[in-house]
C-alpha positions as CSV (number, residue, x, y, z in Angstrom):
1,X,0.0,0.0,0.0
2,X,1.3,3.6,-1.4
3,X,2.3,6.4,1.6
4,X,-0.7,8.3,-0.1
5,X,-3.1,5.7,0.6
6,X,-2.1,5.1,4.3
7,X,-2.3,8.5,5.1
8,X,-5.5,8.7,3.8
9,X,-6.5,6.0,5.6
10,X,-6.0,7.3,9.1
11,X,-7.3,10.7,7.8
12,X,-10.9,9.5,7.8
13,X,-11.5,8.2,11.2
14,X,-9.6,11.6,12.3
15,X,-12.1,13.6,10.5
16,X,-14.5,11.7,11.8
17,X,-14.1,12.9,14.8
18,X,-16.8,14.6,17.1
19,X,-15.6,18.0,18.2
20,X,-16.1,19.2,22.5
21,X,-18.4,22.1,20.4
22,X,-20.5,19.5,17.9
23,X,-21.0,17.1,21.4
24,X,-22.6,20.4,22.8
25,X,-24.5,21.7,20.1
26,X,-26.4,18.1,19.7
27,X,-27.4,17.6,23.7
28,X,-28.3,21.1,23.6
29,X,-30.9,20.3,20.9
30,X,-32.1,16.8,21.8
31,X,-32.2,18.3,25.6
32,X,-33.7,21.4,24.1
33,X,-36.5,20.0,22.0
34,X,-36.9,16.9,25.0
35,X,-37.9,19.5,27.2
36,X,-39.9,21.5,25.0
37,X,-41.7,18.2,24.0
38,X,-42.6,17.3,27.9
39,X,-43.7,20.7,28.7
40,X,-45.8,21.4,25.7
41,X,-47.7,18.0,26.2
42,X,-48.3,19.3,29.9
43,X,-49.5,22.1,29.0
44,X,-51.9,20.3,26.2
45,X,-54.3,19.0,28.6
46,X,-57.4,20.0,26.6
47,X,-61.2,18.8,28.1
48,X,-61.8,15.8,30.0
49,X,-65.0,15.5,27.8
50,X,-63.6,15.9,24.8
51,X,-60.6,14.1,25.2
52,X,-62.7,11.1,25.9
53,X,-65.6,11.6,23.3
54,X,-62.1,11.4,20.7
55,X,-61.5,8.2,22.7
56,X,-64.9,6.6,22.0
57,X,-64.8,7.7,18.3
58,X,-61.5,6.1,17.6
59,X,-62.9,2.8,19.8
60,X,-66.2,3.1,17.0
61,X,-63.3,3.9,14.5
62,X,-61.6,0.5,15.3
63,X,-64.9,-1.6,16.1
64,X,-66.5,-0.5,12.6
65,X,-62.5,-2.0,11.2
66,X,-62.7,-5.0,13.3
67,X,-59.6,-3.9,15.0
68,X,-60.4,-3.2,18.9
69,X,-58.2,-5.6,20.5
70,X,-57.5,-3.3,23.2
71,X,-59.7,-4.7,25.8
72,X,-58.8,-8.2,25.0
73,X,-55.1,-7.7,25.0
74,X,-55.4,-5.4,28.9
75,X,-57.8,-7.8,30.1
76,X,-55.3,-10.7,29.9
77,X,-52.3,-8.8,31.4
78,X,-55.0,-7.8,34.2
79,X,-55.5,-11.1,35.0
80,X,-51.7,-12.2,35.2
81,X,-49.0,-10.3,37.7
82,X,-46.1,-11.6,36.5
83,X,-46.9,-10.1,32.8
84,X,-48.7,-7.3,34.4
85,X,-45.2,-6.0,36.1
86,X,-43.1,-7.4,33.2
87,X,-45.2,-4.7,30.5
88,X,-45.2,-2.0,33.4
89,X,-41.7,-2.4,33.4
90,X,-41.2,-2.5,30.0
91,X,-43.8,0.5,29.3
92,X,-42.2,2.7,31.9
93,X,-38.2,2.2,31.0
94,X,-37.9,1.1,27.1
95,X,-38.6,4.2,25.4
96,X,-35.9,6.0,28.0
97,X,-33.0,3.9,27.5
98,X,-33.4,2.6,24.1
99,X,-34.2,5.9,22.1
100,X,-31.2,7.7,23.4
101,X,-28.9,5.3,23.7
102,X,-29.4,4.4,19.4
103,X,-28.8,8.5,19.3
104,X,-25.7,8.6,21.0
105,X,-24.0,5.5,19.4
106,X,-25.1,7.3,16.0
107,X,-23.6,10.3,16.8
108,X,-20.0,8.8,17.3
109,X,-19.9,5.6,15.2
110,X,-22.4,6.5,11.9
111,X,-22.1,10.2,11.3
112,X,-23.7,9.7,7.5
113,X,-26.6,8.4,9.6
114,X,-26.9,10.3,12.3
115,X,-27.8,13.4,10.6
116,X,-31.2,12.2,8.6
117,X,-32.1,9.6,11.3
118,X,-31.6,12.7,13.9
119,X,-34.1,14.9,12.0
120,X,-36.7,12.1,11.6
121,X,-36.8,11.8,15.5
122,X,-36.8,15.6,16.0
123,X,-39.2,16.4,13.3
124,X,-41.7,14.0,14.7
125,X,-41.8,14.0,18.3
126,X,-42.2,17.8,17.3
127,X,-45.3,17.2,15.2
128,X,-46.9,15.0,17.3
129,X,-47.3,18.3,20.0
130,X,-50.4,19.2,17.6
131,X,-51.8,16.0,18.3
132,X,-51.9,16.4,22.0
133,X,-53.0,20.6,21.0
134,X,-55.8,19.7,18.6
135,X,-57.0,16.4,19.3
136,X,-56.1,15.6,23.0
137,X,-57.4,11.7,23.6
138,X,-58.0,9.4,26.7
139,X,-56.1,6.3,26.4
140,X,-58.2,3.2,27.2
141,X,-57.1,3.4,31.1
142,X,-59.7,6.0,31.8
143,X,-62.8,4.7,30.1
144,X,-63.6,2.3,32.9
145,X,-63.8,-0.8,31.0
146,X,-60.1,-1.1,30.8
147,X,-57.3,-1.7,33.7
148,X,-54.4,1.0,34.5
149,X,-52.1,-2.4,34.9
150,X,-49.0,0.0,34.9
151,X,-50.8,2.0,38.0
152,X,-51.4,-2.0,39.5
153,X,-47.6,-2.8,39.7
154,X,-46.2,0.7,40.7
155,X,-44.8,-1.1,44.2
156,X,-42.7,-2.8,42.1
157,X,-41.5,0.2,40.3
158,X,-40.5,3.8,41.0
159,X,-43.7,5.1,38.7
160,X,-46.2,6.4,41.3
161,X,-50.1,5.2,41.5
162,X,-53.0,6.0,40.0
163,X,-53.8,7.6,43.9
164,X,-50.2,9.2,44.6
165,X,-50.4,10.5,41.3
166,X,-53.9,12.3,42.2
167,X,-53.0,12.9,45.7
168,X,-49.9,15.0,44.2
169,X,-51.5,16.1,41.6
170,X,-51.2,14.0,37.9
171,X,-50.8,17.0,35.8
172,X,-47.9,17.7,37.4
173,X,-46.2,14.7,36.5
174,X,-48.2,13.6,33.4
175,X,-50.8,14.2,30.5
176,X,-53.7,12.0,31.0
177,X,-55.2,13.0,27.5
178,X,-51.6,12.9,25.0
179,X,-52.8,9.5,23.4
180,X,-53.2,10.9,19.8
181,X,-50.3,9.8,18.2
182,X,-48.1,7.5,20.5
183,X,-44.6,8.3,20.4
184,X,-43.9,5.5,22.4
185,X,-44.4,3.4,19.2
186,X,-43.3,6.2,16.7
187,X,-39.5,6.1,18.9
188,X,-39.7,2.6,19.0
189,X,-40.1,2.1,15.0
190,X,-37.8,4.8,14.4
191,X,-35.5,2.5,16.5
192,X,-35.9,0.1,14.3
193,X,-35.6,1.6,11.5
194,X,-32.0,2.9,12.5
195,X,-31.5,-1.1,13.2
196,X,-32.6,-1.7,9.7
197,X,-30.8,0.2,8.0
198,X,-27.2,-0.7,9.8
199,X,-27.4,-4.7,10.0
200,X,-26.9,-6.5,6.8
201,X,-28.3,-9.5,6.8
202,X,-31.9,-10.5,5.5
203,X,-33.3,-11.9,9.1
204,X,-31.1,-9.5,11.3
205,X,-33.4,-6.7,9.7
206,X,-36.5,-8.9,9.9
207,X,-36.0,-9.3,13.7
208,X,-34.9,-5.9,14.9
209,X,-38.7,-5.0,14.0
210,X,-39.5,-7.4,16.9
211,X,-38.5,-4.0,19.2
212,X,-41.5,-1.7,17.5
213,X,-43.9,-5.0,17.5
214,X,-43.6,-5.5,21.1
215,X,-43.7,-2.0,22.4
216,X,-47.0,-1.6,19.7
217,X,-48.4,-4.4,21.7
218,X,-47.3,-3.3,25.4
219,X,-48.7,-0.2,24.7
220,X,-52.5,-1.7,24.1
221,X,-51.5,-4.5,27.1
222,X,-51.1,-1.5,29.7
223,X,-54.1,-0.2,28.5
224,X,-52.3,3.2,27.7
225,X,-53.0,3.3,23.6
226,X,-55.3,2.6,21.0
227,X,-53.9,0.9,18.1
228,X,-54.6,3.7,15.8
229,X,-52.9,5.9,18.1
230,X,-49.6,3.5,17.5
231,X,-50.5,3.4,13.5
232,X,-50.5,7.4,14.1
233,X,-47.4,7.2,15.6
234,X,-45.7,5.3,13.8
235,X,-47.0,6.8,10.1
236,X,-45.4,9.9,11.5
237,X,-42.3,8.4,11.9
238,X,-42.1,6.7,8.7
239,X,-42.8,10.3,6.8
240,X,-40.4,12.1,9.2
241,X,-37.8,9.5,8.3
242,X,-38.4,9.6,4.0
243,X,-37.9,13.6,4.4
244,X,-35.1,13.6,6.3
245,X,-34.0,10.7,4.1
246,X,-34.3,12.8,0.9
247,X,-33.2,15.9,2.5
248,X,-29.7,14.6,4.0
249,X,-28.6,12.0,0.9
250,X,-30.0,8.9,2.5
251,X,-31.3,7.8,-0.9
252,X,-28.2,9.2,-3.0
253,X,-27.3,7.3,-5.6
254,X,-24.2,5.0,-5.5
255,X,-22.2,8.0,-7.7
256,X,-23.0,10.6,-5.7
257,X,-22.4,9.2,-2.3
258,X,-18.7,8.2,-4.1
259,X,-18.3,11.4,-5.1
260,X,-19.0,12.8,-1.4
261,X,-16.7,9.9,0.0
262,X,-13.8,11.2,-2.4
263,X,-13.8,14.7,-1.3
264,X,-14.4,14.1,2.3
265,X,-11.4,12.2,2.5
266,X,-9.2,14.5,0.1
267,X,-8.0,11.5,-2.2
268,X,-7.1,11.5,-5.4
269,X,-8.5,9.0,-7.8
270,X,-5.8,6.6,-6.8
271,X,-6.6,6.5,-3.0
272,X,-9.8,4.7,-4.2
273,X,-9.1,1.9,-1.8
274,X,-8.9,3.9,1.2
275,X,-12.0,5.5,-0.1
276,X,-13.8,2.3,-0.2
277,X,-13.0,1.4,3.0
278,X,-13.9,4.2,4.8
279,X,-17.2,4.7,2.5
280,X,-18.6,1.4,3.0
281,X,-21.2,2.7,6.0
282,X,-21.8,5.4,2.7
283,X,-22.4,3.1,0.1
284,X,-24.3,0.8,2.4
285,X,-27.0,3.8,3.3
286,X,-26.7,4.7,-0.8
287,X,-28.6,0.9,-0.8
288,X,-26.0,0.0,-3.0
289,X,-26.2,-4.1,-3.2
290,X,-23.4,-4.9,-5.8
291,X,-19.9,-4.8,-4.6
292,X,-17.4,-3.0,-6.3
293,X,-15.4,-5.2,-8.6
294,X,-11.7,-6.3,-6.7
295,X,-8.4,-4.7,-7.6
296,X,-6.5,-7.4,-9.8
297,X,-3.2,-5.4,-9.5
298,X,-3.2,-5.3,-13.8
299,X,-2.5,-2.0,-13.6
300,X,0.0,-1.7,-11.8
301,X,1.8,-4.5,-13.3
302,X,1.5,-3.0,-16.2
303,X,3.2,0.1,-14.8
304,X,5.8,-1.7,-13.8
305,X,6.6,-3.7,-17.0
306,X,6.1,-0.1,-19.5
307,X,9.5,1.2,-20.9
């Protein structure tokens, strides 16, 4: 391997590099937009009567589909502790340590990702707000019919009661009425999605969608979502994630994103290897699926042999 090629070897990781400033910037915009996100849904609280006369239309929505398996599903963790605390658990932690920790190892080790998955999650935890402004929604919990299993188990957990909560006052802590869309899905399928996207094989990316399926379903267990709150949810996702996909290169074709990987690493045309190898997260996010052709060394044997 050439002096040229080495150095531009260990030139990519180097520019790779996150910078004490770019570190900053980022968790002063997820933190930023977090916050912004909590407070706004507090405030969002909308009518207890309309919030649960949008509840009953969605459950007429989903009878008239054939699709209300809401009070099956919560009535079968009621019935069984152990599942009861394992959901709770689940409902209450997931969401906190998954979604963040995806972010982060974006940030550092993909940062041809990071950027368009980043603005997917951004743009549509912030467009879900005008579903809590516009069209605040009881989840099934406060209908009646349904048990708050999450509220059953909170001696188990650190989440307070159904009672504490009241006692200290629940829209201090929570929004009763943010149902419509559920983030907890939409985070969880742009999770997968990210997963998707950086695995290569055919089942790896069937199973990472196990994650969104079984957060879909804990959500309707716990009796905290309707199912076309998590089809909201996670529709808002999907069209969050094709923007940002078109707006940051996601989709490039396999020229352009070669063309980017060239100048990025400052090669010339004959530090293609070292391009290759430090463009392959590129070319894999391009959807490229043919591998470029292997060097035979005819070239430069050919060099070598020319008068």
């Amino acid at each position: 391997m050439s002096e040229e090629t080495t150095s531009a070897s260990q030139e990519a990781p180097a520019r790779g590099r996150r910078t004490r400033r770019e570190v900053l910037r980022e968790v002063v915009l997820v933190v930023g937009l977090y916050v912004a996100y909590s407070a706004t849904r507090l405030a969002a609280s909308g009518s207890w009567d309309v919030a649960k006369a949008h509840a009953r239309g969605i459950l007429d929505v989903e009878r008239w589909m054939r699709i209300d398996v809401e009070l099956a599903l919560n009535t079968f963790t009621s019935q069984h502790q152990w599942f009861e605390i394992a959901t709770s658990y689940w409902y209450q932690s997931m969401h906190y340590l998954v979604t963040p920790t995806v972010l982060i190892v974006l940030f550092f080790r993909r940062p041809l990702l990071y950027r368009p998955a980043r603005t997917a999650l951004m743009g549509a935890t912030f467009l879900a707000l005008f579903g809590y402004f516009f069209f605040p929604t009881a989840p099934p919990r406060l209908l009646g019919e349904y048990v708050d299993t999450v509220s059953e188990t909170s001696r188990w957990g650190w989440w307070p009661s159904a009672a504490e909560q009241a006692a200290s006052g629940a829209s201090s802590v929570t929004n009763q009425v943010a149902a419509m869309p559920s983030m907890h899905v939409g985070w969880a399928v742009w999770v997968s999605l990210v997963l998707c996207v950086l695995v290569r094989p055919l089942w790896a990316k069937i199973a990472v969608w196990g994650y969104a399926v079984t957060t879909t379903l804990v959500v309707m267990l716990t009796g905290n979502h309707w199912i076309l709150d998590a089809v909201a949810g996670a529709a808002l996702v999907l069209g969050c994630w094709w923007f940002a996909g078109h707006r940051h290169g996601l989709w490039a074709p396999r020229a352009q994103v070669e063309a980017e990987l060239d100048e990025l690493v400052g090669t010339a045309p004959a530090g293609r290897p070292a391009v290759a190898a430090a463009g392959e997260e590129g070319l894999a996010l391009a959807g490229a699926t043919e591998p470029a052709p292997p060097a035979t060394g005819r070239d430069d044997a050919d060099e070598g042999t020319r008068p």
